[in-house]
C-alpha positions as CSV (number, residue, x, y, z in Angstrom):
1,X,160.2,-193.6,-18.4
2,X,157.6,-191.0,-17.4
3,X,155.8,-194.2,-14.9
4,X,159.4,-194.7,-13.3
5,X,159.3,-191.1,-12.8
6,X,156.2,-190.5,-11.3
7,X,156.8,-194.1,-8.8
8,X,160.6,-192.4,-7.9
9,X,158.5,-189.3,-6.6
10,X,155.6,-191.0,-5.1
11,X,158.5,-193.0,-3.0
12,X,160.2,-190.2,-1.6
13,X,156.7,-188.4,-0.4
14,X,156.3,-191.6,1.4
15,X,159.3,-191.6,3.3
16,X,158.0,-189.1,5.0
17,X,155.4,-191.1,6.7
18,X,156.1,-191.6,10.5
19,X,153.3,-194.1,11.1
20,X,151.8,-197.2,9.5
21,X,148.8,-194.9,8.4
22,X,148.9,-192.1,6.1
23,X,148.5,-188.8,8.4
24,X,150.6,-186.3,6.3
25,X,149.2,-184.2,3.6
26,X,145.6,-183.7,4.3
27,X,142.8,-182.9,0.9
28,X,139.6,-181.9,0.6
29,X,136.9,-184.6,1.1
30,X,136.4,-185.5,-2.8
31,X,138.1,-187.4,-5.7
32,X,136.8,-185.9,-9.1
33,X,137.7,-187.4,-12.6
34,X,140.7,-186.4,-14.1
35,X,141.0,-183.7,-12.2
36,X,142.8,-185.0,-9.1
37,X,143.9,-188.8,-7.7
38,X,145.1,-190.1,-4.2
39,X,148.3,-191.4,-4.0
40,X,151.3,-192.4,-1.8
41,X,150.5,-190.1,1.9
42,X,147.7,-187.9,0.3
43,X,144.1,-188.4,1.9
44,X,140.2,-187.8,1.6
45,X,138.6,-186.2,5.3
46,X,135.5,-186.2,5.8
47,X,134.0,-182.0,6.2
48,X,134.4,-182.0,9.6
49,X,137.2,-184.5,10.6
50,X,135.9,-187.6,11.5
51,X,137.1,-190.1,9.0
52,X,139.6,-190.6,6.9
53,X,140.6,-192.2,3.6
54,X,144.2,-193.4,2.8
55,X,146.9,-195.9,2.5
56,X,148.0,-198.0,5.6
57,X,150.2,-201.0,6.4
58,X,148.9,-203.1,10.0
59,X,151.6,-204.9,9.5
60,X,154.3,-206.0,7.3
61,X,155.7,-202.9,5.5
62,X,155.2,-204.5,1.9
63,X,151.6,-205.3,2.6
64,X,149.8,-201.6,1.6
65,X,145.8,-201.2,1.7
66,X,143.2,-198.3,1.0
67,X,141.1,-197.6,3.9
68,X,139.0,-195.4,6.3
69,X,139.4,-194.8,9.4
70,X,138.4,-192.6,12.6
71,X,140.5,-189.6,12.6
72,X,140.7,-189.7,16.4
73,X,142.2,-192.9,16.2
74,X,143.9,-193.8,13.3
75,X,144.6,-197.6,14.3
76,X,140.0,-198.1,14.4
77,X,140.0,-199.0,10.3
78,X,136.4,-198.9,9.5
79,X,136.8,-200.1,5.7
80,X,139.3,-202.1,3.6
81,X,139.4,-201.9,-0.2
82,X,141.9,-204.2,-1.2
83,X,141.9,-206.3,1.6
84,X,142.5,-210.0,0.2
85,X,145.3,-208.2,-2.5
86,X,147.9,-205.6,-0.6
87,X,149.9,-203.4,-2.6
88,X,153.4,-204.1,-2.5
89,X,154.5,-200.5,-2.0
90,X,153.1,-197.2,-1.5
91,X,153.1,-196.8,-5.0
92,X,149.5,-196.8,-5.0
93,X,147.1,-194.7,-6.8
94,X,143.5,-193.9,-6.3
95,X,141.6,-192.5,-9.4
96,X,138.0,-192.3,-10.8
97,X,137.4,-193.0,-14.2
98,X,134.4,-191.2,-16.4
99,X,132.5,-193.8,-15.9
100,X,131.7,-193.4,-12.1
101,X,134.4,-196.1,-11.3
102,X,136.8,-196.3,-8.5
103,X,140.2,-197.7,-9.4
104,X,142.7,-198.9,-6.9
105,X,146.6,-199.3,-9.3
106,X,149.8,-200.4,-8.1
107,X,153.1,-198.9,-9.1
108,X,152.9,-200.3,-12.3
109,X,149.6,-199.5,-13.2
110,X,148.0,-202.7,-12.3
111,X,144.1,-202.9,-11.0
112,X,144.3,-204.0,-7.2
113,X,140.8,-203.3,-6.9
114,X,137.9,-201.6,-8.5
115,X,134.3,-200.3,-6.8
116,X,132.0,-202.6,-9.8
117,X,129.9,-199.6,-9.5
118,X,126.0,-200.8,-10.3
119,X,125.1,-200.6,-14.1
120,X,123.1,-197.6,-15.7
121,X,123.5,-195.0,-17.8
122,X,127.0,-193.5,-17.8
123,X,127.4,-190.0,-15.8
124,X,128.3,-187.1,-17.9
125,X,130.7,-186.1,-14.7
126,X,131.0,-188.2,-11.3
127,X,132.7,-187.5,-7.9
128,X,133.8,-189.7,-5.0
129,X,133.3,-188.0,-1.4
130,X,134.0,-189.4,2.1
131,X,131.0,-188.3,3.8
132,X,131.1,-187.4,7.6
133,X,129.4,-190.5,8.7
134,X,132.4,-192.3,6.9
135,X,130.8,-193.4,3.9
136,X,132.7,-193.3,0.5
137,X,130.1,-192.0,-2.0
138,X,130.7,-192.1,-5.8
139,X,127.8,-190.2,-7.3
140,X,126.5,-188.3,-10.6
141,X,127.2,-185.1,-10.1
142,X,124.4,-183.8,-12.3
143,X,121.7,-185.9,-11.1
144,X,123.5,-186.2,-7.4
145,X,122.3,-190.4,-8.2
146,X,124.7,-192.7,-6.0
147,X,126.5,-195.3,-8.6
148,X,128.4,-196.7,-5.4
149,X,129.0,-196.6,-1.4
150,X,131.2,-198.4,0.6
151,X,128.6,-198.9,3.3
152,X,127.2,-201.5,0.7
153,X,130.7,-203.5,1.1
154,X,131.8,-203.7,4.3
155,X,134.4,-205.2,5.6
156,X,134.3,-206.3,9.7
157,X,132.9,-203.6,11.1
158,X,129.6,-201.6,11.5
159,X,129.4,-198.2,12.1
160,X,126.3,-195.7,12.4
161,X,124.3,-195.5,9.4
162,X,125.4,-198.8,7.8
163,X,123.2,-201.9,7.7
164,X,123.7,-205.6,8.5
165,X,121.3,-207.3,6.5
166,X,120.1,-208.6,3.4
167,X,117.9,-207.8,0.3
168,X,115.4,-211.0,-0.3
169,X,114.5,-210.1,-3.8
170,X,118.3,-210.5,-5.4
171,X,119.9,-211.8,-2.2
172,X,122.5,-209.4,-1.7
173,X,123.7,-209.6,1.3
174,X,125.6,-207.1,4.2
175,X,127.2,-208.7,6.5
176,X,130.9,-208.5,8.1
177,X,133.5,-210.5,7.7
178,X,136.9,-210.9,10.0
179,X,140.3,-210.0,9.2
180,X,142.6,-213.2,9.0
181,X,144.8,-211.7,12.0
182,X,145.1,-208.4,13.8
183,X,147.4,-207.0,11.7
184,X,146.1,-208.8,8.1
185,X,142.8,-207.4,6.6
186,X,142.3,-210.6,4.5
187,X,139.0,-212.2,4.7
188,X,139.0,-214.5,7.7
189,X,137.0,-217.7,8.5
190,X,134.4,-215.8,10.8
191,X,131.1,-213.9,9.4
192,X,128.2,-212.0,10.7
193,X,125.0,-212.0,9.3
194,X,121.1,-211.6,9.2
195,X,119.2,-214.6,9.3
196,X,115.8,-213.7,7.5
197,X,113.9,-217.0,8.2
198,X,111.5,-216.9,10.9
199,X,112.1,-213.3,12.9
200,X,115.2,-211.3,11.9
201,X,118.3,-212.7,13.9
202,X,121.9,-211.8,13.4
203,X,124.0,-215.0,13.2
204,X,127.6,-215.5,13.9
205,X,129.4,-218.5,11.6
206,X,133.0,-219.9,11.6
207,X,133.0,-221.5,8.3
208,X,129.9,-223.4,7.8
209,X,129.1,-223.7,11.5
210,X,126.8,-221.6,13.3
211,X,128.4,-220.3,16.8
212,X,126.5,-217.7,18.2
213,X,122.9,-215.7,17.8
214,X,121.6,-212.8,19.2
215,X,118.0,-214.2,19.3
216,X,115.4,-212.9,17.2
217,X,114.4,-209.0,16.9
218,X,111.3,-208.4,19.3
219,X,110.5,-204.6,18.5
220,X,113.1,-203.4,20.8
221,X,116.1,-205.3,20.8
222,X,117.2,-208.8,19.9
223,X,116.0,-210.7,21.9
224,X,119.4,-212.4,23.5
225,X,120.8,-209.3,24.3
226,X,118.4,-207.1,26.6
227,X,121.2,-204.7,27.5
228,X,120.6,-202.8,23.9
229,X,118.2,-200.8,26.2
230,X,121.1,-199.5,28.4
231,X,122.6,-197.5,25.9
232,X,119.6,-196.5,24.3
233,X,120.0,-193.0,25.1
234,X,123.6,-192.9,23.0
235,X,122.3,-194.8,19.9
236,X,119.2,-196.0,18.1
237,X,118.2,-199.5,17.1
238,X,115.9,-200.1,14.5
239,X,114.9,-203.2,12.1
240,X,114.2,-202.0,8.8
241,X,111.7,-204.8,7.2
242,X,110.5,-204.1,3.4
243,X,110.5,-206.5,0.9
244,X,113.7,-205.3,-0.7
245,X,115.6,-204.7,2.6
246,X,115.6,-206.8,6.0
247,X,118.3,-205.3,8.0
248,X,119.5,-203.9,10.9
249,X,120.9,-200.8,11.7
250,X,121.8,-198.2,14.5
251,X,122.4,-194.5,14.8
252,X,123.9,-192.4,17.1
253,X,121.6,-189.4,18.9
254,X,123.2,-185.7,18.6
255,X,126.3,-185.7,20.8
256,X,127.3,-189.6,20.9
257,X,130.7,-190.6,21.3
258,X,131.8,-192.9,18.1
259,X,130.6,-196.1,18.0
260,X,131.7,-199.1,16.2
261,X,130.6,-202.7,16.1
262,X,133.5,-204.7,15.5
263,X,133.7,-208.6,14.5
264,X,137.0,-209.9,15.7
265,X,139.2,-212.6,14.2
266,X,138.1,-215.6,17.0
267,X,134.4,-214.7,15.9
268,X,133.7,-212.3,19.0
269,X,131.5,-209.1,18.2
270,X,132.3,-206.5,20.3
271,X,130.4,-202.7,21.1
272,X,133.1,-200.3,21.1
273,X,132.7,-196.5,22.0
274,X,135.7,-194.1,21.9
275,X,135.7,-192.3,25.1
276,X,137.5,-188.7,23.8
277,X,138.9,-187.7,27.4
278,X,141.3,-190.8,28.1
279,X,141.7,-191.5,24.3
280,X,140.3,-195.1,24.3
281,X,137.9,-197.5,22.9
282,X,135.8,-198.9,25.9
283,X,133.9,-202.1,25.5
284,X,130.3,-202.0,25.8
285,X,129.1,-205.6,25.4
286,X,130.2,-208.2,23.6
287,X,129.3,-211.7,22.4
288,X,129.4,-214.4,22.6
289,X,129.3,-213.8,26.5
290,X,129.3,-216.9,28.5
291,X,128.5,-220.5,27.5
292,X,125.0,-220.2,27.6
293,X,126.2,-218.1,24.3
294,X,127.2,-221.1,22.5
295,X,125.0,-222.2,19.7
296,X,122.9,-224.8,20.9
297,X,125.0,-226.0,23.9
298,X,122.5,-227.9,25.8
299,X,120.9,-229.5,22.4
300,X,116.7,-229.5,21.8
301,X,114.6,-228.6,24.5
302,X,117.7,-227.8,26.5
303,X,117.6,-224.9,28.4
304,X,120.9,-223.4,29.4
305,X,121.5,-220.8,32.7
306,X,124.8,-219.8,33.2
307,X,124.2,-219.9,37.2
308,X,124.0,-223.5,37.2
309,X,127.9,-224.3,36.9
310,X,127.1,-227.7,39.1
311,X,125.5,-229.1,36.1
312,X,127.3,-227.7,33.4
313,X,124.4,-225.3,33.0
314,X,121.9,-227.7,31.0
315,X,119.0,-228.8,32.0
316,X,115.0,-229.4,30.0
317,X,112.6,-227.1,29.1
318,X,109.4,-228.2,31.6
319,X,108.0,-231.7,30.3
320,X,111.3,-232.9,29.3
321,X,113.7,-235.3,30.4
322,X,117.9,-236.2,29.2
323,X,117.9,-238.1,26.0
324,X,121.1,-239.7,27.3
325,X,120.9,-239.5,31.0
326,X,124.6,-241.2,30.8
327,X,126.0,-238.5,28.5
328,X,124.2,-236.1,30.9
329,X,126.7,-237.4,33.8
330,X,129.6,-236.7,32.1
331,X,128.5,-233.2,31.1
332,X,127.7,-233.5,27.2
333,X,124.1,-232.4,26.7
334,X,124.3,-232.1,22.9
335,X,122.0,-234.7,22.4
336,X,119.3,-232.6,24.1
337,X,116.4,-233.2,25.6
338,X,112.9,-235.5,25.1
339,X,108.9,-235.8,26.4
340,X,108.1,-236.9,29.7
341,X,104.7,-237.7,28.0
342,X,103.9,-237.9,24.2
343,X,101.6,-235.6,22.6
344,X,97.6,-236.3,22.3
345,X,96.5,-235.1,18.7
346,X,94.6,-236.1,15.7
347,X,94.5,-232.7,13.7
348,X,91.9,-230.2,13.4
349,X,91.8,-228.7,17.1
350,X,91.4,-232.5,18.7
351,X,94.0,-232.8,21.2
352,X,93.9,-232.4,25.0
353,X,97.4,-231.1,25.2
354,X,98.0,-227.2,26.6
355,X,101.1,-225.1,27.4
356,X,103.6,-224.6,30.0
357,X,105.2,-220.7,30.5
358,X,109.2,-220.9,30.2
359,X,109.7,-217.6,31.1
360,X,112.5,-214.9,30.8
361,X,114.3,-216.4,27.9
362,X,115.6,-215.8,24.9
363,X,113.8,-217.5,22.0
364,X,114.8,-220.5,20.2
365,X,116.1,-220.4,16.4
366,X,113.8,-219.7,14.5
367,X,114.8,-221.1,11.1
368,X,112.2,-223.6,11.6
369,X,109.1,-221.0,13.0
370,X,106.5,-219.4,11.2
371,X,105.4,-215.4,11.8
372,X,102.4,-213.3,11.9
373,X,102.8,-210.3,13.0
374,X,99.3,-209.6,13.0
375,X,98.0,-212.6,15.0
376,X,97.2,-212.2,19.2
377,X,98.7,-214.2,21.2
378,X,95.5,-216.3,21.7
379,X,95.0,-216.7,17.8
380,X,98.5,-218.3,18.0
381,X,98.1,-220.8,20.7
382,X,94.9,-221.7,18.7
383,X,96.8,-222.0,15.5
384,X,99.6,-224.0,17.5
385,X,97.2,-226.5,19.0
386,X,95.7,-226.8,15.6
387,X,98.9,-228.3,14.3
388,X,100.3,-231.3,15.2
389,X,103.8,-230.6,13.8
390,X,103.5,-227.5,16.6
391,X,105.6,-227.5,19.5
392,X,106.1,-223.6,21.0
393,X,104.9,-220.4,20.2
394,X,105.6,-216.9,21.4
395,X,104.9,-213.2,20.7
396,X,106.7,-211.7,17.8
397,X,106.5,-208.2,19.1
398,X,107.0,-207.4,22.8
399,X,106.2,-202.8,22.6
400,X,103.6,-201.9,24.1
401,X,103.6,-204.1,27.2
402,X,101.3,-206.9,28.2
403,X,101.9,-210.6,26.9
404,X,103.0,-209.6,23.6
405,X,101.7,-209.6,20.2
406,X,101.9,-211.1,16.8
407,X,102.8,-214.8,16.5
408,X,106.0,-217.0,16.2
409,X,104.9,-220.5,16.1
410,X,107.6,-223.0,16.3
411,X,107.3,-226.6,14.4
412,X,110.3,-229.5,15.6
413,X,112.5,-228.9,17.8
414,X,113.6,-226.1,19.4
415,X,117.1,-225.0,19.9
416,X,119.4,-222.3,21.7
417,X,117.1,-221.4,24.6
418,X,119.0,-219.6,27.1
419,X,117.8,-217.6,30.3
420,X,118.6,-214.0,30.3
421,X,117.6,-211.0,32.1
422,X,114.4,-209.2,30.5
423,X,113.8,-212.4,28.6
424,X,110.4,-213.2,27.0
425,X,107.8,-215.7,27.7
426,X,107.8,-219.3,25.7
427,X,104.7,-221.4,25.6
428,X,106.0,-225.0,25.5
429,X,103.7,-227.3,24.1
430,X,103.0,-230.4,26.7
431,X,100.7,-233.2,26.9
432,X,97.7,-233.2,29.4
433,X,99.3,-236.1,31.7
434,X,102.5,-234.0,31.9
435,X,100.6,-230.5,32.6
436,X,98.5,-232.3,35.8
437,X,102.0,-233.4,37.1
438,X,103.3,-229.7,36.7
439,X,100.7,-228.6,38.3
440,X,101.2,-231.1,41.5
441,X,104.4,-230.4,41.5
442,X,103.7,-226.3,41.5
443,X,101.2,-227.0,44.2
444,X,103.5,-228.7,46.2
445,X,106.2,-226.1,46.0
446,X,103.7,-223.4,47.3
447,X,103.3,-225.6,50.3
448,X,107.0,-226.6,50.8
449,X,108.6,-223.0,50.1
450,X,106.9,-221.0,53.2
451,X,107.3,-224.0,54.9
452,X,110.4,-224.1,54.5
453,X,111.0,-220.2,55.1
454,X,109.1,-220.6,58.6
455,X,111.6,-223.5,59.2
456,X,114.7,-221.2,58.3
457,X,113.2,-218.3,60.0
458,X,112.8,-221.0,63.2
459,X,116.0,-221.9,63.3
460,X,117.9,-218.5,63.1
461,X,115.9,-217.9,66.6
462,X,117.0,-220.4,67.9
463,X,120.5,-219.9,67.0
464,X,120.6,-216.5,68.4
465,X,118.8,-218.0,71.5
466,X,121.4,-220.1,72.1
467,X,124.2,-217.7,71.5
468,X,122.6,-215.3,73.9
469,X,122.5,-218.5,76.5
470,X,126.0,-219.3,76.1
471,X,127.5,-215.6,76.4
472,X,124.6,-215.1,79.3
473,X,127.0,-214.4,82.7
């Protein structure tokens, strides 16, 4: 009787509610055992405003979830507790056991969802608190140790502070996952992750298929999207490698707008940043971006540019040639690319092959590369030429100007090269026969070009000649 009770007056508080999120009666920022719960439009805010943690329904009224969002804009959900199992009401409850656990119970008591916070000794007291960066904190309050966060779980977004990544030693991953639909939470078929083979990449999937890659991480930025450096002076990137934690993450410098990273239900990723004055999010960048963006479009060795529309934007990498010069002509380049001229080695340093520059791209997958990041660049063309199985190599690390350093040595094929502004150098390996030809072919085009300039340059003077002949009186 007491239950029906206490649902019957949870009910009418919540018909109170004039939007789909809970913006009524505001609380402190913390949720303390025993001592006080969340329920129907009751919150958790953040000390100074930013975030907030409640109930909300995107869509459906009988489909209830526990969230955080930005305060400014109550529509930007940042986090989703219950996302694959709504609450049929707003019956909810939100409570915090002695044990340092976060419960999430229906109107009849039922567990919609829990925080599994990490084993260890139990805390004599603990406290939940929704931080100012928007992180949901359950920690010991004696010892101040954090038993749980909900930046470890997130949902499909990134905001400042949180970290797209993984942990090599158990696994664990961070990554973000779409909502089914715009107005569902439930997991969807599209994920975001890091890719820790090779150089750190973050990896777009829909299912099992990989769609879209940033390129690997080069020091600065990854190294498929060069316009990180634009708004640089808003929010900091950084690649945090230990042997417990490979991950990305960014923060935003003193005064920054909100920012959030956003991966949407078709598998787009989107930069949004909440511009205060006209009370919107604006789009900073987003990916995939063209066609060039799509994983492996022009197949191995292919190497896509997104200002060659006449071909479908595929052509080779330097040395190479259409494996299906028929498929080619009816714009399918999947099948990719092959040698002009087969490679000359017998192990051990014996080979007369070298290296043709393919310059201002972004790098290959590197799923199949090897890295040191303390090699020079010569070391690695060494080590490249040393190994048969070698095909490309590249600098790892592009700070501190000049060529480069440490060593990405690639071993089969290569895959997803795309041209892009700021792009780096490639070093694709080629056989001595094909290098010669290059070369005529480079030598030639320093003849031909100011040739033809001083051809062009010959007939404009002659055109005006003649149009100063014809209007002459």
């Amino acid at each position: 009787m007491f239950l029906n009770l206490r649902v019957m007056l949870v009910s009418v508080l919540c018909l109170s509610i004039g939007t789909s999120l809970g913006s009524g009666v505001s609380s402190p920022d913390a949720l303390n055992d025993g001592r006080r719960n969340i329920t129907g439009d009751q919150t958790l805010v953040s000390v100074d405003g930013s975030f907030t943690l409640g109930f909300f329904s995107p869509g459906a009224p009988s489909r209830w979830y526990l969230g955080i969002w930005f305060s400014a804009s109550t529509d930007a959900v940042v986090w989703v507790a219950n996302r694959d199992n709504p609450l049929n009401d707003t019956a909810g409850v939100l409570v915090i056991d002695g044990a340092g656990i976060l419960h999430l119970l229906d109107g009849s008591s039922r567990a919609a969802w829990s925080s599994n916070t990490t084993d260890g000794d139990t805390p004599s007291a603990a406290v939940a608190q929704l931080l100012e960066s928007g992180n949901l904190v359950v920690r010991d309050e004696s010892s101040g140790t954090v038993l749980w966060q909900s930046f470890d779980h997130p949902t499909n977004t990134l905001i400042a502070g949180m970290r797209l990544g993984r942990n090599p030693q158990t696994g664990v991953e961070w990554s973000l996952t779409s909502w089914r639909s715009p107005d569902d939470p439930a997991t969807g078929d599209c994920r975001r992750a890091m890719d820790t083979r090779g150089l750190p990449d973050c990896v777009s999937w829909r299912g099992g298929a990989k769609k879209y890659r940033t390129g690997p991480w080069n020091g600065l930025w990854f190294s498929g999207i060069p316009e990180m450096a634009s708004y640089s002076n808003m929010f900091t990137n950084q690649m945090v490698v230990r042997p417990d934690e490979v991950a990305y993450v960014f923060n935003a410098t003193a005064g920054a707008p909100f920012s959030r990273l956003v991966l949407s239900e078709s598998g787009v990723i989107q930069r949004l940043v909440w511009d205060a004055d006209s009370r919107v999010w604006n789009v900073f960048a987003r990916a995939p971006m063209d066609v060039c963006d799509d994983y492996a479009k022009c197949g191995a060795f292919g190497l896509c540019n997104v200002n060659t529309a006449s071909t479908l934007f595929c052509g080779c990498v330097v040395g190479f040639v259409p494996v299906s010069p028929a498929q080619w002509s009816m714009r399918e380049a999947s099948a990719g690319c092959r040698r002009n001229a087969p490679l000359e080695c017998r192990g051990r340093g014996a080979t007369t092959d070298g290296f043709a520059v393919v310059s201002g791209v972004k790098l290959p997958d590197t799923d199949n590369a090897t890295v040191d990041a303390g090699a020079t660049l010569e070391e690695c063309r060494a080590r490249c030429l040393a190994n048969c199985s070698c095909v490309a190599f590249a600098a790892a690390d592009i700070r501190g100007g000049g060529g480069g350093s440490g060593c990405v040595i690639w071993v089969g094929d290569i895959v997803d090269v795309r041209y892009v502004d700021k792009g780096q150098e490639l070093y694709v390996r080629l056989a001595k026969s094909e290098l010669a030809a290059n070369k005529k072919r480079g030598s030639l085009l320093k003849i031909l070009l100011p040739v033809a300039a001083c051809l062009l340059v010959l007939m404009c003077m002659f055109l005006v000649w003649i149009c100063k002949f014809r209007h002459a009186p």
